[in-house]
C-alpha positions in Angstrom: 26.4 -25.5 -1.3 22.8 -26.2 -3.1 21.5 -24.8 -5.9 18.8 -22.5 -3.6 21.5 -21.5 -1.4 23.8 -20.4 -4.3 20.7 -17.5 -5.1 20.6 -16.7 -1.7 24.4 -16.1 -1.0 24.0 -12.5 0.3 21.3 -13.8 2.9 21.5 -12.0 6.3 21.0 -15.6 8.4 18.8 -15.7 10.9 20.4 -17.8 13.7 18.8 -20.2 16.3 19.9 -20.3 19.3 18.6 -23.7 21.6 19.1 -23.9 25.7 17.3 -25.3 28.7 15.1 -23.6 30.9 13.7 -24.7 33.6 10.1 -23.8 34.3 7.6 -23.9 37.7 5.2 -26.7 37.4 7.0 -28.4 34.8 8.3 -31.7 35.2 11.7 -31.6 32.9 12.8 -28.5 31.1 11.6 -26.6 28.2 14.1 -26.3 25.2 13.6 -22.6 24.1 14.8 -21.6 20.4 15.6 -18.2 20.0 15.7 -16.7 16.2 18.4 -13.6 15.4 19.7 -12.3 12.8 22.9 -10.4 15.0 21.3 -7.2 14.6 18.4 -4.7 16.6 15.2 -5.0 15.9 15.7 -2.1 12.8 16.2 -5.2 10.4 14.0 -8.0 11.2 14.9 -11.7 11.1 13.9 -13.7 8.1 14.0 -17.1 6.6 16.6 -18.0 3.7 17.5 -21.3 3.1 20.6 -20.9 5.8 18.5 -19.5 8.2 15.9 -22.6 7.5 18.9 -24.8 7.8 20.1 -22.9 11.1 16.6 -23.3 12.3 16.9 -27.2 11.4 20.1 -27.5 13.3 18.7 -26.0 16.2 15.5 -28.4 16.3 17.9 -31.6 16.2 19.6 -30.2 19.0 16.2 -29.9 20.7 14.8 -33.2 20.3 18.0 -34.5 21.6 17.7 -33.0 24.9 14.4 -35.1 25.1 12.8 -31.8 26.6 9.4 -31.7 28.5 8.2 -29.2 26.0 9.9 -27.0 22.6 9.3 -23.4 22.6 10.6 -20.9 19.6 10.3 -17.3 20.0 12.5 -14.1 18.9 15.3 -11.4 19.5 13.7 -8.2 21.6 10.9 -6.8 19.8 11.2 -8.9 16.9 9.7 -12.6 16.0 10.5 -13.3 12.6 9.5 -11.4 9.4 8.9 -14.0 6.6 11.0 -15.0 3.8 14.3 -13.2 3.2 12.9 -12.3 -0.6 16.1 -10.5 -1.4 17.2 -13.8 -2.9 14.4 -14.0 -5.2 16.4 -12.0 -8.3 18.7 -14.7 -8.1 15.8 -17.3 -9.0 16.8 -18.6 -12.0 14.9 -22.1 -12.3 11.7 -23.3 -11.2 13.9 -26.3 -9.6 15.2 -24.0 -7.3 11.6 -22.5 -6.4 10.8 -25.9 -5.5 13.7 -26.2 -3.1 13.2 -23.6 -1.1 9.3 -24.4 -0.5 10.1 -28.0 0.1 13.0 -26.7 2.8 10.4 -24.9 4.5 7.9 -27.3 4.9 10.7 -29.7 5.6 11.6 -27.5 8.7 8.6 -26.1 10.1 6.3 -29.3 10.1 9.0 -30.7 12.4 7.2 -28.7 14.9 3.4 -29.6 14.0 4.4 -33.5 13.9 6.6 -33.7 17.3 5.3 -35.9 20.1 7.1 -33.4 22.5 4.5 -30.3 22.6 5.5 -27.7 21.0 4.8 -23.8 21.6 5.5 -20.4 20.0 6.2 -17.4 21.9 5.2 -14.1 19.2 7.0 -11.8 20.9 7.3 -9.0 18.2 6.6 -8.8 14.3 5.8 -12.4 12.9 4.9 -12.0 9.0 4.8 -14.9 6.5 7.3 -17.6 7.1 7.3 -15.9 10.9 3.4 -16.5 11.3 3.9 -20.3 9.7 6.4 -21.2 12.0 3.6 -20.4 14.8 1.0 -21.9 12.8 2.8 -25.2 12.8 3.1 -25.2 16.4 1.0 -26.6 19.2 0.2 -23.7 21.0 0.4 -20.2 20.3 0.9 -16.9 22.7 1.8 -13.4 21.1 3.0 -10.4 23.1 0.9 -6.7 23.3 3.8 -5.3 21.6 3.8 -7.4 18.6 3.2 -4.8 16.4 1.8 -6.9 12.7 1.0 -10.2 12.2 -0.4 -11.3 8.9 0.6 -13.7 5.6 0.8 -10.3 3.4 2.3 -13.1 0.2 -0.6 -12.6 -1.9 0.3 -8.7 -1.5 3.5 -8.8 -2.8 2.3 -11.8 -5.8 3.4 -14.8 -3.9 1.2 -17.7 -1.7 2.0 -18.1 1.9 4.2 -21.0 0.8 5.1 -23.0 4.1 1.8 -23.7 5.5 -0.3 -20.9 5.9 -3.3 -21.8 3.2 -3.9 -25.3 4.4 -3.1 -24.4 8.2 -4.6 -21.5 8.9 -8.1 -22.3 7.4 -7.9 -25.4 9.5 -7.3 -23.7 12.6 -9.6 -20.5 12.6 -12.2 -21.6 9.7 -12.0 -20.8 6.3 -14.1 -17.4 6.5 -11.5 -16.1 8.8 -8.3 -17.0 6.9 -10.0 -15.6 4.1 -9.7 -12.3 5.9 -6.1 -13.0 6.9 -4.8 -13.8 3.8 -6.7 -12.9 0.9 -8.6 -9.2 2.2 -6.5 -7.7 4.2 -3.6 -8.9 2.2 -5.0 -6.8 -1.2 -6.6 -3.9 1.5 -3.6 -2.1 1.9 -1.4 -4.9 3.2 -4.0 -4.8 6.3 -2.0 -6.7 9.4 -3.5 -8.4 12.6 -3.0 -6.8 16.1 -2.6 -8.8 19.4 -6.2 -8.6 20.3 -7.4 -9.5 16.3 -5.2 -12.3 16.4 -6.5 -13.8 19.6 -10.4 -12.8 18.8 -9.8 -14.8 15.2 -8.0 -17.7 17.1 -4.6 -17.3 15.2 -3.0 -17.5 18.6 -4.5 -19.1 22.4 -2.7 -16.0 24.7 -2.0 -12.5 24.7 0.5 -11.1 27.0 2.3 -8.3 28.5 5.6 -7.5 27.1 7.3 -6.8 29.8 7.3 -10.0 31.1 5.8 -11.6 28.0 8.2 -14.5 27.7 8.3 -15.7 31.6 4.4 -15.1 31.5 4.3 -17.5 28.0 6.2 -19.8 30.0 4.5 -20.0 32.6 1.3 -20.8 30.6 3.3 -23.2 29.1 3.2 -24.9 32.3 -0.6 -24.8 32.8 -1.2 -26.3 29.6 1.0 -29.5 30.0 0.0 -29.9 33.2 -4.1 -29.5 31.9 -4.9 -26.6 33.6 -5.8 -24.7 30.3 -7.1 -26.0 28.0 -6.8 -23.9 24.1 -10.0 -23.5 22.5 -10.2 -25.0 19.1 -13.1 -24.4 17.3 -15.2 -26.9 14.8 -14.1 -26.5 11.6 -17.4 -26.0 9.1 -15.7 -28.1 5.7 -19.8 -27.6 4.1 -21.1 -24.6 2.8 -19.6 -21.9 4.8 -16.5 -23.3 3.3 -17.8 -22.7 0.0 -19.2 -19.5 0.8 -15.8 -18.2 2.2 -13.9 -19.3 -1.3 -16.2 -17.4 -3.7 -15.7 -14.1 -0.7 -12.5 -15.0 -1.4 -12.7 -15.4 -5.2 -15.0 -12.2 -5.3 -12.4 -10.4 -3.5 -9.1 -10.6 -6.4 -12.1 -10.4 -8.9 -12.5 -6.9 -7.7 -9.2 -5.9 -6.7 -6.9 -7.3 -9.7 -9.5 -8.7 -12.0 -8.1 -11.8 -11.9 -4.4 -10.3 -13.8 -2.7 -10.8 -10.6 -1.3 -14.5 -10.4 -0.5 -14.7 -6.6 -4.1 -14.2 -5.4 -5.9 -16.2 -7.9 -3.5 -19.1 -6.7 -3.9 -18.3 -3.1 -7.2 -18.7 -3.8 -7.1 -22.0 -5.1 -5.2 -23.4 -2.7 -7.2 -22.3 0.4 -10.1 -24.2 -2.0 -8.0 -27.2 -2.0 -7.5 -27.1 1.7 -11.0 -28.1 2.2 -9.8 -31.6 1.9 -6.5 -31.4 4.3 -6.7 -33.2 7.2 -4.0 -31.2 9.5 -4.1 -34.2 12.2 -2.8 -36.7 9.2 1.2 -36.8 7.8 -0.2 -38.0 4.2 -2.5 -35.7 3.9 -0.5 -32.4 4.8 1.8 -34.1 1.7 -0.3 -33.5 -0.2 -1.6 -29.9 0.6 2.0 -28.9 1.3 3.3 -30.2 -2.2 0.4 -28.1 -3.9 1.8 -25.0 -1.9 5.3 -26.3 -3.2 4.3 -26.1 -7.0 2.6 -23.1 -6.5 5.7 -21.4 -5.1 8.1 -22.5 -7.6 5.8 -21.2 -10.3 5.1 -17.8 -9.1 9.1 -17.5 -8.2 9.4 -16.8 -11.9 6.8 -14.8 -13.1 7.4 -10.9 -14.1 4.4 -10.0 -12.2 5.8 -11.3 -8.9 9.3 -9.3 -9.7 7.0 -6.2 -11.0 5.4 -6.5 -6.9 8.8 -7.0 -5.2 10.2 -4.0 -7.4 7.0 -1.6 -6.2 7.2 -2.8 -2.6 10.8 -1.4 -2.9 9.9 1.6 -4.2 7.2 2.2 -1.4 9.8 0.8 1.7 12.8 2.6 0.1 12.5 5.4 -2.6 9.9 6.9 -1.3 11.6 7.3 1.9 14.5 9.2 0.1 12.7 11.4 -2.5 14.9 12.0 -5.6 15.9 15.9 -5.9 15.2 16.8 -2.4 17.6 19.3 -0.9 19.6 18.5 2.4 17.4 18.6 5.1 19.3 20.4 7.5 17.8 23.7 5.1 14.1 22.9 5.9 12.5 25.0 8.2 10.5 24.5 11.2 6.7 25.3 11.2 4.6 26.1 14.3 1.2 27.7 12.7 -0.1 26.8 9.5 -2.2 29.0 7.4 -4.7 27.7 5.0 -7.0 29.5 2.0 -10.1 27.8 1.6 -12.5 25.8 3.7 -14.6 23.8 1.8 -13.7 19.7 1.6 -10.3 19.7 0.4 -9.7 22.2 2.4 -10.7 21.1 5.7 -9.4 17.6 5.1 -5.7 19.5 4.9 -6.8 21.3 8.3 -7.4 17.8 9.9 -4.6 16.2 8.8 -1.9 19.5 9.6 -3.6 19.7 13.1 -3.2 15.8 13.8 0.0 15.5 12.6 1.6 18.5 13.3 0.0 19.9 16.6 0.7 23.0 15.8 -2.1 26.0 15.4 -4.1 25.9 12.4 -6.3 28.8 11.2 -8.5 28.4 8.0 -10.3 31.4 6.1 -12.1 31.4 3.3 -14.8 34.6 1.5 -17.4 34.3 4.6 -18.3 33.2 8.1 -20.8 30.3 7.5 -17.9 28.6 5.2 -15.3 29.3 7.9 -17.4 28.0 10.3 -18.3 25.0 8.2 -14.8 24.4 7.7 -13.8 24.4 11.5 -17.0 22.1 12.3 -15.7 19.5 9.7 -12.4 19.1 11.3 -13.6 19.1 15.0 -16.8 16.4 14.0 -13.7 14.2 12.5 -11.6 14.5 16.0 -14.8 13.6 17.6 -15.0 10.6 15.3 -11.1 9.3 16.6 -12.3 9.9 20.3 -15.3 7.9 19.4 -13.2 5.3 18.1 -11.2 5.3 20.9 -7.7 6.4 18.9 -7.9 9.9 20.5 -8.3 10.3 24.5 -10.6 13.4 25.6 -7.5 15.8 26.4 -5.7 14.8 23.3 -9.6 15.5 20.9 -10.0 18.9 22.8 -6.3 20.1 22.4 -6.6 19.7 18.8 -10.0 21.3 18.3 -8.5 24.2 20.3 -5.6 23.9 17.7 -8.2 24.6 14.6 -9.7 28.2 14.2 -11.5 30.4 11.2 -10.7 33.8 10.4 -12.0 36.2 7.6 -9.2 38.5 8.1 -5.9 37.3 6.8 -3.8 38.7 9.1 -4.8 36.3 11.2 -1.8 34.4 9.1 0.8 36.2 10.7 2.3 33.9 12.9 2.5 30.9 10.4 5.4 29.6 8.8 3.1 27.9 6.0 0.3 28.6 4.0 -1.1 26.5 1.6 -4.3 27.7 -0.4 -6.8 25.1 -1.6 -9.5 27.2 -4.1 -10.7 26.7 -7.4 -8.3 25.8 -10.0 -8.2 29.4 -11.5 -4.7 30.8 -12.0 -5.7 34.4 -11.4 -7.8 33.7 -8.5 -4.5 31.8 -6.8 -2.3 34.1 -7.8 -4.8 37.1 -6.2 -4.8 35.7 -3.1 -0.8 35.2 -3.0 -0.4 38.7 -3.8 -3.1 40.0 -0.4 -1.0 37.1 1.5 2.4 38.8 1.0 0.7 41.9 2.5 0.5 39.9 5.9 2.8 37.0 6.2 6.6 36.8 7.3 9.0 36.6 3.8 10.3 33.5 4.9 6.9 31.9 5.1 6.5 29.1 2.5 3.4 29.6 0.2 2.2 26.6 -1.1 -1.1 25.3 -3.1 -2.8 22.6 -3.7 -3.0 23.1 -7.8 -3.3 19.5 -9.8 -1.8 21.1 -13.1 -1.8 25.0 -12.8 1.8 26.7 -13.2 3.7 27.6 -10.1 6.2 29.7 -11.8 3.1 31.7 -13.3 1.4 31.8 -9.9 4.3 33.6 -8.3 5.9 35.4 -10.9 4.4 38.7 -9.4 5.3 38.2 -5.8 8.2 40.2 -3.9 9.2 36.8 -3.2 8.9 34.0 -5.8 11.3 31.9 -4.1 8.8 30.7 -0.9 6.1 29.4 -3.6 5.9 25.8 -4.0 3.7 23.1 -5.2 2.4 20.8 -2.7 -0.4 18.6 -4.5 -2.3 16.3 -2.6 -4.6 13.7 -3.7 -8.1 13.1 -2.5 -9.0 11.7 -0.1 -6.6 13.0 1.9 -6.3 10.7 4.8 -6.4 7.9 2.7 -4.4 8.3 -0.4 0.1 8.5 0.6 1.3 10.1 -2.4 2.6 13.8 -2.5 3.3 15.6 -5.7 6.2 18.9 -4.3 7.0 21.1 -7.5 9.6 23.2 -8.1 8.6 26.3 -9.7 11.4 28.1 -11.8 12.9 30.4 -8.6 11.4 28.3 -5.9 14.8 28.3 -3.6 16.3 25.1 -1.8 15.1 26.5 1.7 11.5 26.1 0.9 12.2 22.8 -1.2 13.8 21.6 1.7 10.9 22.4 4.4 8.2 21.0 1.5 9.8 17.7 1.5 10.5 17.4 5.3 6.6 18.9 5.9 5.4 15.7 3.7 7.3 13.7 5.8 6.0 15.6 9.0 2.7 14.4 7.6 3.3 11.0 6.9 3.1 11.5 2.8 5.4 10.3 0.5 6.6 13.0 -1.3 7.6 13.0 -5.0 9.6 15.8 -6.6 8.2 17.3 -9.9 8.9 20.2 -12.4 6.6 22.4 -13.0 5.2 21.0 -16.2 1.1 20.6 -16.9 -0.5 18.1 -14.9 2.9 17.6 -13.2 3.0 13.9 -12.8 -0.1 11.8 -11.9 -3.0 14.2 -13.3 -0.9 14.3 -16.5 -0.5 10.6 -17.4 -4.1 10.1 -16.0 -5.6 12.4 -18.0 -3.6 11.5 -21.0 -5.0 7.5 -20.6 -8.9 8.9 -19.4 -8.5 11.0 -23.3 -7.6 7.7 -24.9 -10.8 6.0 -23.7 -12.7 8.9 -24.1 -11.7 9.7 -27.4 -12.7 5.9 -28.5 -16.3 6.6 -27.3 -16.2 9.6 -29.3 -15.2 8.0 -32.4 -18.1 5.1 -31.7 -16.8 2.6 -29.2 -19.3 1.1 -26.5 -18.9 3.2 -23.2 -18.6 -0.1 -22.0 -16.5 -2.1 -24.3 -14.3 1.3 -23.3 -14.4 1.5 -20.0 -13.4 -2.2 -19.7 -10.7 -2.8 -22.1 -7.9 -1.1 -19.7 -8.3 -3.8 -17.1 -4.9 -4.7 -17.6 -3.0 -2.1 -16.8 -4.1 -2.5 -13.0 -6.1 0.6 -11.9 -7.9 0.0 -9.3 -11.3 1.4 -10.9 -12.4 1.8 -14.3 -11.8 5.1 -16.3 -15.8 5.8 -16.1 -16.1 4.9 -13.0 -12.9 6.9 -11.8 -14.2 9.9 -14.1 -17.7 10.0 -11.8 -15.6 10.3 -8.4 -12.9 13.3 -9.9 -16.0 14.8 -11.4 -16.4 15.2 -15.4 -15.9 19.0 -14.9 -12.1 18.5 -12.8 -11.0 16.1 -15.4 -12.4 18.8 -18.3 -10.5 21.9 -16.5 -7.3 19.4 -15.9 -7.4 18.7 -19.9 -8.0 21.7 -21.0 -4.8 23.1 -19.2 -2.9 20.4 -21.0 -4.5 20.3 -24.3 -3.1 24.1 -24.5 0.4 23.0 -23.4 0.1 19.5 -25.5 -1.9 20.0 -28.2 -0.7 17.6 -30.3 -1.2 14.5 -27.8 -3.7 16.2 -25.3 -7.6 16.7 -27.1 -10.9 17.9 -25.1 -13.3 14.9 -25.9 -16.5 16.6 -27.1 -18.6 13.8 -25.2 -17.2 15.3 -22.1 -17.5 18.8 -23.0 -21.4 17.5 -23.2 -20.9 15.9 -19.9 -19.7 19.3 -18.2 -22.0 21.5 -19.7 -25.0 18.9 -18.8 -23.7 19.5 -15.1 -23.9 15.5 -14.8 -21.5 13.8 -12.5 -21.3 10.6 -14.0 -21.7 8.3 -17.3 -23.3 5.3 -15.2 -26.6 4.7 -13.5 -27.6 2.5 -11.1 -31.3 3.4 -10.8 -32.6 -0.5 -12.6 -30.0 -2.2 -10.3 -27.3 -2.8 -12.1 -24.6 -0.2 -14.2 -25.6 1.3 -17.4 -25.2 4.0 -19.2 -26.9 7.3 -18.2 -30.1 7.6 -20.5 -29.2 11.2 -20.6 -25.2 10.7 -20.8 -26.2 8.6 -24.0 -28.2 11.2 -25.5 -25.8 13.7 -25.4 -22.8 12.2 -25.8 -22.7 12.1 -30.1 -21.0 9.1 -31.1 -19.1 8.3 -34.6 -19.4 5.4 -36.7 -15.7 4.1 -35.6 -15.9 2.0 -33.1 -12.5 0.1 -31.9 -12.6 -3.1 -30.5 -11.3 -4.1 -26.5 -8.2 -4.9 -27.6 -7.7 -2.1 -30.0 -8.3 0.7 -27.2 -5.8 -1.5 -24.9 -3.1 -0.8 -27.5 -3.4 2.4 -28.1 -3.4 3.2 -24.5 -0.5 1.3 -23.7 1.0 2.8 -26.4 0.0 6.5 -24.9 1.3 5.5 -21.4 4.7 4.3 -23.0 4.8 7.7 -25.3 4.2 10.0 -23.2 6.4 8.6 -19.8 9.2 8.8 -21.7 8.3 12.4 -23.0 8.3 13.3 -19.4 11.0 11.4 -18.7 12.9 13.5 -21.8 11.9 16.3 -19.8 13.0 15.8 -16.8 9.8 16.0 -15.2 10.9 13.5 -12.7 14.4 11.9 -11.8 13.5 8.7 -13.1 11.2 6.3 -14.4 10.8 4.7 -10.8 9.2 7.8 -9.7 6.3 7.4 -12.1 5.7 3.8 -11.5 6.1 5.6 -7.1 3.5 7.9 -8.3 0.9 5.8 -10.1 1.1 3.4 -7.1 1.0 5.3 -4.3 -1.6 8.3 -6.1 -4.1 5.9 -7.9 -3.6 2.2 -6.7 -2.0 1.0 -9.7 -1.2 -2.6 -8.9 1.6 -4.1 -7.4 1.4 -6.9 -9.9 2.0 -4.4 -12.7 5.3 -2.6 -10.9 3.1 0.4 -11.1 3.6 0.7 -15.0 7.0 0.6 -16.5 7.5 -2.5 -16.1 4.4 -3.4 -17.5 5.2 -1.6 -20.4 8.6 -3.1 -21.2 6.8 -6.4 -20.2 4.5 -6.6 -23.1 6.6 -5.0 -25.1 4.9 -1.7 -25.5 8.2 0.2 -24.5 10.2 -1.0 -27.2 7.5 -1.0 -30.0 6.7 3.2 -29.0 10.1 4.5 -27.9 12.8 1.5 -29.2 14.3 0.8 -25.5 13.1 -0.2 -22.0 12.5 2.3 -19.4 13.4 -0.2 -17.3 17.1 -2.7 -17.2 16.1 -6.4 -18.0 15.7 -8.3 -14.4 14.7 -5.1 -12.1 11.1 -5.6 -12.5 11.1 -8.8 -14.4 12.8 -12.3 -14.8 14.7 -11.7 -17.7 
């Protein structure tokens, strides 16, 4: 057994399966390869080095058979899903790295170099490795029910490492791959449908699936026998190639300013593959051998086991939320109720009446706000018909779904209320009191507080136990995270039908005590008070505001300060500053800000960012100024401090559910594990609490 196979030996093996078919029109028989892994389409085939091998084995048999024509396509519903990266722990030199990107070229250019013509039949999921092995063929036909297509590598901290950056660019232009692989890779992990694919020219066909494989066979036949001809279009190699690289260098600029090592070196290859002719054998050597190095370096770097450790987190944990009761106590809810109508508000009305279909009636202190409220969430049902991801009967259901009421005994028939109002604890806990008056006692009463006490809120109701936290994040349809907290008599029932509701509503759910600032706002507004606090004492807003670009938000604290709105993040600190005073202090700049009623420290009116001529009046400044790399330290050293305070306190289960919540509430990069592992990575942990949060080779090499 080699050395690459030895990190691999738990690989689930893709199999390759090779017989003859004869075809209509063609003269000889087609030798069709089908991948699969022995199981249903819930676990996708991928590509280890056995199932490369397999895959090899399966070729020779192939070419034997001196076919008319090779075809390779997939079990039901599934094509192939990229490399099996499960091995990738196992990694332990960058000889082995090598081995397994030299395998794969070794394998898949078998089918780009044949004289027999070669085809591949997407008939479900094709992802990475799966896409390459498509890209390396001849021709090219994917099925409607292919679900994702995409090279996601740079994503997860990795280059599509068997092919895909000097192929693609090659095939569909360098502007285009630059969408495939480099922005919709760091948008989200943004995949190509059917129709995308074909309109980009990553594939030649589009067809049916019922059918899909007799129908890619049969076209198949028309090509060989030159009655289609695939389009292939010219290939720009002068300036538009140039263009597309700094779009494409622009692009990780922006999203990981440059700290994540997968996309920078994505980059540079698809630069590099300006000078790869596809059409000669020496000179995909050379393109292929740079995709080779590449791979074996990024195989052992922490930042690409920080990214494989958060996409875990985001496939797995937060699929299985930590502390959540059994299910079967959840309760079923038919009518929602919801306190408030202004923005927040009425994005939670569009996204309980979308996915839960169920009547939703929103109130708030008079009609032209109700009405307001109501008119938001119908104009963004409009906006899906528009689109055409809504048909007319489904749009005018839902608007029929969504109603206003100024009485609340309209909230009757619900089964869950949430309120969404100003973050005043009185306020909240006066309208759960006139809500009781109304409402069932099983019905759940939930709110929308970022920091606000839940035990407090419904220590004077006859039933405590139906209160829970349910804290979204804005905006709402964009942003999956979930904070559900536990208030001190908050009982399993209604734990239960939180968790399962967040589920209902496709939101990843963490659990938190009910602690100040619960999880997200808390560690946020503990890092924003660090950079604050170093303007205060004399630092450059923008020495400041840039120093942190390490730790992987997606935004700078200045810049994320003007879209929470200086007088959120005040009212958020204040709460914690009286719970923490000690670690927690109101920045007097910002208490200027606030009182100012400005919105944000930078301007734009000369055409580029500066400092609010105002914002810099008022904001007094010391004679203390710290240095970039001095207010990096101290808010690493904040971070690592006060996660293991929470941790201490059980505000969470465990240190992978801050890392969940900093990726999933506030884009922390992938690159970074979320946090933690950054932490332990540059030592921070260590130096602030004397351990790890995390065991050596979870998020890291070593």
């Amino acid at each position: 057994m080699s050395d690459i196979a030895n990190a691999f030996s738990d690989e689930v093996v893709t199999n390759a399966y090779t017989k003859l078919v004869s075809v209509p029109g063609i003269d000889g028989q087609v030798a069709l390869v089908t991948l699969d892994n022995g199981f249903d389409h819930t676990k996708p085939s991928s590509f280890g080095p056995a199932g490369l091998n397999a895959l090899n084995a399966a070729l020779d048999e192939a070419f034997d058979a001196k076919p008319a024509a090779i075809a390779i396509t997939g079990k039901p519903f599934i094509f192939a899903a990229g490399a099996d990266l499960k091995g990738v722990p196992s990694i332990t030199s960058r000889e082995q790295g090598l081995e397994l990107g030299q395998l794969g070229h070794k394998v898949f250019r078998r089918l780009r170099e044949s004289t027999i013509p070669t085809f591949t039949f997407v008939n479900g999921v094709a992802l990475g490795g799966g896409l390459e092995v498509a890209l390396h063929s001849h021709y090219r036909t994917v099925s409607t029910s292919a679900g994702a297509l995409g090279l996601p590598e740079a994503f997860l901290g990795l280059v599509p490492g068997w092919g895909g950056t000097q192929l693609l660019p090659n095939l569909i232009g360098a502007s285009n791959a630059v969408t495939v692989i480099i922005e919709n890779s760091l948008n989200q992990n943004k995949v190509l449908n059917p129709k995308k694919a074909l309109e980009l020219g990553v594939v030649d066909a589009v067809f049916g699936s019922a059918d899909f494989l007799e129908q890619s066979l049969a076209w198949a036949a028309k090509v060989l026998a030159g009655e289609i001809t695939p389009e292939r279009p010219e290939i720009d190699k002068g300036q538009a190639w140039d263009d597309a690289i700094a779009r494409a260098k622009a692009v990780v600029e922006g999203k990981t300013k440059n700290f994540a090592p997968g996309p920078v070196k994505t980059v540079e290859l698809l630069e590099l593959a300006k000078n790869t002719d596809i059409t000669d054998s020496a000179s995909l050597d050379k393109g292929f051998a740079a995709e080779d190095e590449a791979l074996a370096d990024l195989l052992l770097t922490d930042e690409l086991r920080a990214g494989l450790y958060a996409f875990d987190l985001v496939n797995k944990r937060a699929k299985r939320p930590a502390g959540a009761p059994d299910k079967s106590l959840a309760r079923k809810i038919t009518g929602v109720g919801i306190v408030g109508a202004g923005l927040m508000a009425s994005q939670l009305a569009m996204l309980f009446v979308r996915q839960l279909k169920v009547p939703v009636i929103l109130t708030d202190i008079d009609q032209e706000r109700i009405d307001k409220g109501v008119g938001y969430v119908h104009s963004e049902i409009d906006k899906l018909q528009g689109k055409g991801r809504l048909s007319p009967d489904a749009a005018n259901r839902l608007k029929g779904l969504v109603t206003g009421s100024l009485d609340k005994s309209a909230f009757a028939k619900t089964d869950f209320v949430i309120e969404a109002v100003f973050e005043n604890l009185d306020l909240k806990k006066k309208i759960f009191a006139e809500l009781e008056e109304f409402i069932a006692p099983e019905t759940i009463l939930a709110t929308n507080t970022s920091s606000l006490s839940i035990t407090k809120m419904a220590a004077d109701l006859k039933h405590p136990e139906r209160v829970v936290g349910f804290h979204f994040f804005n905006p709402v349809a964009v942003l999956p995270l979930l904070e559900v907290i536990k208030g001190e008599k908050t009982d399993d029932a209604t734990l239960a039908t939180a968790f399962a509701t967040a589920k209902a509503l496709k939101k990843s759910a963490v659990g938190s005590a009910d602690l100040p600032g619960f999880v997200f706002n808390r560690l946020l507004i503990r890092t924003l008070g660090e950079v604050m606090n170093a303007v205060d004492e004399g630092t450059p807003f923008e020495v400041a505001d840039n120093a942190i670009a390490e730790l992987g938000m997606p935004m700078t604290p200045f810049t994320l300060l003007g879209l929470v709105g200086p007088a959120v993040a005040l009212h958020t600190g204040e709460t914690l500053a009286e719970a923490y005073p000690e670690r927690f202090h109101n920045s007097p700049g910002l208490e200027a800000l606030v009182e100012a009623k400005k919105s944000a420290v930078w301007s734009w009116d000369t055409g580029k960012q500066e400092v609010d001529a105002e914002v810099a009046a008022l904001w007094k400044q010391g004679d203390k100024p710290s240095t970039a790399e001095e207010v990096l330290e101290r808010t690493r050293r904040a971070f690592a401090q006060e996660i293991q305070i929470m941790l201490d306190e059980g505000v969470v289960a465990a240190a992978e559910d801050i890392d969940l919540c900093l990726i999933l509430g506030g884009g922390f990069g992938f690159w970074n594990g979320g946090i933690t592992p950054y932490l332990d990575r540059t030592g921070t942990s260590e130096a602030v609490n004397g351990k790890r949060f995390l065991e050596p080779g979870v998020a890291s090499v070593k």
